[in-house]
C-alpha beads as a LAMMPS data file, in Angstrom:
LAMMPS data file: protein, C-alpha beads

85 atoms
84 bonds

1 atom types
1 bond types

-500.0 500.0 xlo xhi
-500.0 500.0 ylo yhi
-500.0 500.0 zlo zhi

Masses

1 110.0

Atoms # bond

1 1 1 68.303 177.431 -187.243
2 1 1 71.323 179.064 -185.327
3 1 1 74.497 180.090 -186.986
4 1 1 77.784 180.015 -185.921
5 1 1 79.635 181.867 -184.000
6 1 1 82.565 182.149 -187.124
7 1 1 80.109 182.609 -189.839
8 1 1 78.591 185.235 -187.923
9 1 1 81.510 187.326 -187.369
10 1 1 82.454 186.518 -190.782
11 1 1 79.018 188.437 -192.187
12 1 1 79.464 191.641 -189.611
13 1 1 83.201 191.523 -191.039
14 1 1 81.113 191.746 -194.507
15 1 1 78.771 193.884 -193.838
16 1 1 81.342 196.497 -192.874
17 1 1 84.065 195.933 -195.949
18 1 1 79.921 196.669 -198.180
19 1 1 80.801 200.437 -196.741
20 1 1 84.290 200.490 -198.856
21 1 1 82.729 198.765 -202.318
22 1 1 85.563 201.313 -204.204
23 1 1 88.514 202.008 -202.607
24 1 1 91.061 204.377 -204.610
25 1 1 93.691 204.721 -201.885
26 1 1 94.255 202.584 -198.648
27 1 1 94.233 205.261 -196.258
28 1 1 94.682 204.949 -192.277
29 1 1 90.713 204.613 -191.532
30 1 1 90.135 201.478 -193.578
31 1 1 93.451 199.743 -192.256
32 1 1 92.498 200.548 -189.022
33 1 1 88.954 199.573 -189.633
34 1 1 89.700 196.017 -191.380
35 1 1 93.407 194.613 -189.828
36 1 1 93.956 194.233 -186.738
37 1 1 97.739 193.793 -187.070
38 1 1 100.191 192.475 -189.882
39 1 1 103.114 189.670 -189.044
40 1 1 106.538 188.999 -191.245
41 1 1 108.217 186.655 -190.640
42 1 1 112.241 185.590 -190.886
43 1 1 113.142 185.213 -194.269
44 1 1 114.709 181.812 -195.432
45 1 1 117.944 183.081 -196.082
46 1 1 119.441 185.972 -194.081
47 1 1 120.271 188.811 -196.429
48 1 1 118.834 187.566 -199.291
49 1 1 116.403 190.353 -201.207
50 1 1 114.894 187.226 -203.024
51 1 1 114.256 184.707 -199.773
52 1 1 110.266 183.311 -198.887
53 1 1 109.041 185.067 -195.797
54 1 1 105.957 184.244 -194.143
55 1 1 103.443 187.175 -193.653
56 1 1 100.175 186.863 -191.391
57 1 1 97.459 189.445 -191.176
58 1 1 94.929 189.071 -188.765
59 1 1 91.719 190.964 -189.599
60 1 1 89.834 192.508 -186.867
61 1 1 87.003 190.086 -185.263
62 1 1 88.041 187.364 -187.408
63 1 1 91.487 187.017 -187.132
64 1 1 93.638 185.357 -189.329
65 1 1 91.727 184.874 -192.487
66 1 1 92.997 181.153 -192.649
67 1 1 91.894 179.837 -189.482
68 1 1 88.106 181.220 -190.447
69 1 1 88.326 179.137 -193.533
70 1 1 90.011 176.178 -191.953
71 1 1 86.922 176.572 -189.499
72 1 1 84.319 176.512 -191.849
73 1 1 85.579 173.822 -194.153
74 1 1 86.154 171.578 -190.806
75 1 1 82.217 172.765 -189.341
76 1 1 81.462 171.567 -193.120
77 1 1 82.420 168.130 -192.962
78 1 1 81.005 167.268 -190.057
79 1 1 77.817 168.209 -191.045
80 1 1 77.872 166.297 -194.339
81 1 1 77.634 162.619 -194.140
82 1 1 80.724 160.621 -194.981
83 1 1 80.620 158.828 -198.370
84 1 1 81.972 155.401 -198.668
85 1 1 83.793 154.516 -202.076

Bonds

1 1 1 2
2 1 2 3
3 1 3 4
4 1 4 5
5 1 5 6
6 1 6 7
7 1 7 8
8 1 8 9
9 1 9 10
10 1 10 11
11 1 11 12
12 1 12 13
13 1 13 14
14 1 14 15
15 1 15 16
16 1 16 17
17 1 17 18
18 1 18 19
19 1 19 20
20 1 20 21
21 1 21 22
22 1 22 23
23 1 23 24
24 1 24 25
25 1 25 26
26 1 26 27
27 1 27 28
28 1 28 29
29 1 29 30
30 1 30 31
31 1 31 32
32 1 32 33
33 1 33 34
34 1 34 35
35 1 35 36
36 1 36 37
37 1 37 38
38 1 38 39
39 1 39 40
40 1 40 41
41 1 41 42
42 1 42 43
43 1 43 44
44 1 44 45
45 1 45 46
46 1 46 47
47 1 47 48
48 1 48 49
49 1 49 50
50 1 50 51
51 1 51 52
52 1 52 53
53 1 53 54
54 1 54 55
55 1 55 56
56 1 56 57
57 1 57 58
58 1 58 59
59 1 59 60
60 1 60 61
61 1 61 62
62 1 62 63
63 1 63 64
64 1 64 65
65 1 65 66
66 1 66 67
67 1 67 68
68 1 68 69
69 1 69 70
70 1 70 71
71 1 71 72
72 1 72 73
73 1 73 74
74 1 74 75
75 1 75 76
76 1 76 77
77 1 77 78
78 1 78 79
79 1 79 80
80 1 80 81
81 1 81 82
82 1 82 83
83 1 83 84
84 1 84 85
């Protein structure tokens, strides 16, 4: 049976992160080795030190860790059979 391209990349992605099972500080070499770059976005209210802001980071060959699990939940579903209520 053949995988997936995403659940692939995912494992390799796990297989490296098995290399750092105890990490004390985060130093350069694991952020460089794990994130491939960090996004903020506006905050809701200009000025405010309280205001939501949006922040994406994109891991390296997987990308942003929510479109990997939005993948695999969709790939999921369409291999189940639909139930009927």
């Amino acid at each position: 049976m053949q995988e997936s391209l995403p659940i692939r990349i995912v494992s390799a992605f796990i297989d490296k992160a098995k290399q750092y099972t105890k990490i004390d500080e985060l130093i350069s070499e694991v952020l460089r080795l794990f994130i491939e770059r960090i996004e903020v976005g506006e905050r809701t209210e200009k000025w405010s030190r309280t205001a939501m802001q949006e922040i994406s980071i994109y891991y390296r060959d997987i990308g942003l860790l929510d479109n990997v699990i939005e993948l695999q939940t969709n790939e999921s579903t369409q291999q189940k059979p639909s139930e009927v209520a």
